[in-house]
C-alpha positions as CSV (number, residue, x, y, z in Angstrom):
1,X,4.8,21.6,-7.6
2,X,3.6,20.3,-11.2
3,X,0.9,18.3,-11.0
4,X,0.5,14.8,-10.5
5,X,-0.3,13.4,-13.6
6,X,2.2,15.8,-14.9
7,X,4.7,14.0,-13.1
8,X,3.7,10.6,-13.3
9,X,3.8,11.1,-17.4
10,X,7.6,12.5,-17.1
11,X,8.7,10.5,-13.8
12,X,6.7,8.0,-13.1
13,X,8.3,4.7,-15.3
14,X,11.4,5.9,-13.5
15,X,10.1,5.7,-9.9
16,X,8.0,2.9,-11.2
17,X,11.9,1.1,-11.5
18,X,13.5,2.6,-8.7
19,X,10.9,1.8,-6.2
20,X,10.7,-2.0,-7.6
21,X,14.6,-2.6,-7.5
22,X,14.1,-1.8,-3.4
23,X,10.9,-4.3,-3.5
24,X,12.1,-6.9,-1.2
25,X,13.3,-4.7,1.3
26,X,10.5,-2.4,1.5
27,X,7.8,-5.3,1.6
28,X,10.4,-7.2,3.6
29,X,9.8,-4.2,6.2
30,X,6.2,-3.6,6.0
31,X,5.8,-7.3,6.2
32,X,7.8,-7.4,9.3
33,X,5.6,-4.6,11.0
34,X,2.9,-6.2,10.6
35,X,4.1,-9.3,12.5
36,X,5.2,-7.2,15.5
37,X,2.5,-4.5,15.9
38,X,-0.7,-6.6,14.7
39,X,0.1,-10.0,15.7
40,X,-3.3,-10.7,17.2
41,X,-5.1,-9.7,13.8
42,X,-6.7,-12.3,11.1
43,X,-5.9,-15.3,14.0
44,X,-9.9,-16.3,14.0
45,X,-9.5,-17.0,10.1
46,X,-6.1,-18.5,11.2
47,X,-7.4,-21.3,12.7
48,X,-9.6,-22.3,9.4
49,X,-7.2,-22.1,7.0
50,X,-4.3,-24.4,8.0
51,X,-2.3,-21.5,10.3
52,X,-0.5,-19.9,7.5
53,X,-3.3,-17.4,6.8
54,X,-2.1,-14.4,8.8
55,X,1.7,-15.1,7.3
56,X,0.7,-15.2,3.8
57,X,-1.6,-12.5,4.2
58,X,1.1,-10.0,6.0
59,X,3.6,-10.9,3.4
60,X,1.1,-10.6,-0.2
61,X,-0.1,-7.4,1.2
62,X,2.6,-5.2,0.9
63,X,3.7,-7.2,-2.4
64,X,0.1,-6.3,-3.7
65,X,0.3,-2.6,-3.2
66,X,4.1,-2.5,-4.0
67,X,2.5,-4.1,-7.4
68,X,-0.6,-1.5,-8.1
69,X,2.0,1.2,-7.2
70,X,4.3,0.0,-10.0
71,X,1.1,-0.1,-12.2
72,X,-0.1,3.6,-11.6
73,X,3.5,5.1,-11.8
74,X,4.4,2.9,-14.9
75,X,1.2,3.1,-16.5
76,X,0.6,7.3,-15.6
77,X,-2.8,6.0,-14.3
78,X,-3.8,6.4,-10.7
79,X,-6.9,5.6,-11.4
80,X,-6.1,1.8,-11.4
81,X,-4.7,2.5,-8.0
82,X,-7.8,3.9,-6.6
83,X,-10.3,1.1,-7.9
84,X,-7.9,-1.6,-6.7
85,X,-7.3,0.5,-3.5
86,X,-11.1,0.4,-2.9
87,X,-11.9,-3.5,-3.7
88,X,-8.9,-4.6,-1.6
89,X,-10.7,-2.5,1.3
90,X,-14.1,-3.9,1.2
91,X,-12.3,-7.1,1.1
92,X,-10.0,-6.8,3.9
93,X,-12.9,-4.6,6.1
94,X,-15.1,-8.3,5.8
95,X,-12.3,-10.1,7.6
96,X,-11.6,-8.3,10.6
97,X,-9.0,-5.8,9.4
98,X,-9.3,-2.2,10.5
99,X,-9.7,1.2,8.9
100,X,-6.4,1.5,11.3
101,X,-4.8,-1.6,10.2
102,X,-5.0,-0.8,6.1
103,X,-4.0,2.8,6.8
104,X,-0.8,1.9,9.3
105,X,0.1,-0.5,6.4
106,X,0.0,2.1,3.1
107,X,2.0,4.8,5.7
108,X,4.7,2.0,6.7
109,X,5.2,1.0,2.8
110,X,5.7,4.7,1.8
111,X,7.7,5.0,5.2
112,X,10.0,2.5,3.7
113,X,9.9,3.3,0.1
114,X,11.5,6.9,1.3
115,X,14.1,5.3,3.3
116,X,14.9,2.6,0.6
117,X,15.1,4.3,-2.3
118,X,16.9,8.1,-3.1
119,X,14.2,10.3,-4.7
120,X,14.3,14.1,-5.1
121,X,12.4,16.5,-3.8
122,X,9.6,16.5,-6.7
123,X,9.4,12.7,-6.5
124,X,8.7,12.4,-2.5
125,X,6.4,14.9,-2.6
126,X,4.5,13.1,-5.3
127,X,4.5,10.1,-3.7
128,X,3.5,11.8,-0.6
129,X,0.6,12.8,-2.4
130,X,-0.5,9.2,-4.1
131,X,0.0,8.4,-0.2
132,X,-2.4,10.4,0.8
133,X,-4.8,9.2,-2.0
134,X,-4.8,6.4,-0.5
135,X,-5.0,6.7,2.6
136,X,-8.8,9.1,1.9
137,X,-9.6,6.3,-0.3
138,X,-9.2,3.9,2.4
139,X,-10.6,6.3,4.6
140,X,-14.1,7.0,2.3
141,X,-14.6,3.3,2.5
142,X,-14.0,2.3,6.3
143,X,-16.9,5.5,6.6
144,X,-19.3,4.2,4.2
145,X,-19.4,0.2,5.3
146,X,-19.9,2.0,8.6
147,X,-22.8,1.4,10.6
């Protein structure tokens, strides 16, 4: 396999477009996951902000990483991906939401983006492996806001 940022500077622009003419129906099923497997989560903030907190969140959510995704491949810069990835989880960790919860999500999105969209071998192992960037990035914070 060639390596990553070899193939992000030759393929990525191109899965940057594939993946984003699937958008709504890969974030349309991440979204909808949410909903039925973490329906109890964010429903303390719920109550504070009107009762459209926990919708709006589950829908941006999967939007926001379908958009820093688009950025790295497009860009050839998974370095953007990583800081973002990190912020959004000291962010989400304050609110209630789970090591568990932010990894369930990034696996259903590429879950999703494999179904939605036909890649070749090269490409789903590539994304496999921003995947699993990720997901140790996500991973590295949830241990170090530990207590």
């Amino acid at each position: 396999m060639r390596s990553l940022t070899t193939w992000l500077s030759s393929r990525g622009p191109e899965v940057a477009q594939a993946l984003d003419q699937r958008r709504e129906a890969i974030c349309s099923a991440v979204t909808n996951r949410l909903k039925s497997t973490f329906s109890g989560l964010l429903t303390d903030v719920e109550s504070r902000y009107g009762g459209q907190y926990q919708q709006m969140t589950f829908s941006r959510t999967p939007q926001r990483l379908h958009r820093l995704l688009l950025v790295a491949l497009a860009l050839q810069a998974p370095s953007v991906l990583q800081r973002e990835i990190e912020w959004s989880v000291r962010l989400l960790l304050r609110h209630g939401v789970t090591q568990h919860h932010i990894q369930s999500m990034v696996r259903w999105y590429f879950d999703a983006a494999q179904r939605e969209v036909a890649l070749d071998d090269q490409d789903r192992d590539n994304l496999a492996a921003l995947e699993e960037a990720i997901l140790a990035t996500v991973y590295a914070i949830g241990d170090e806001t530990s207590p």
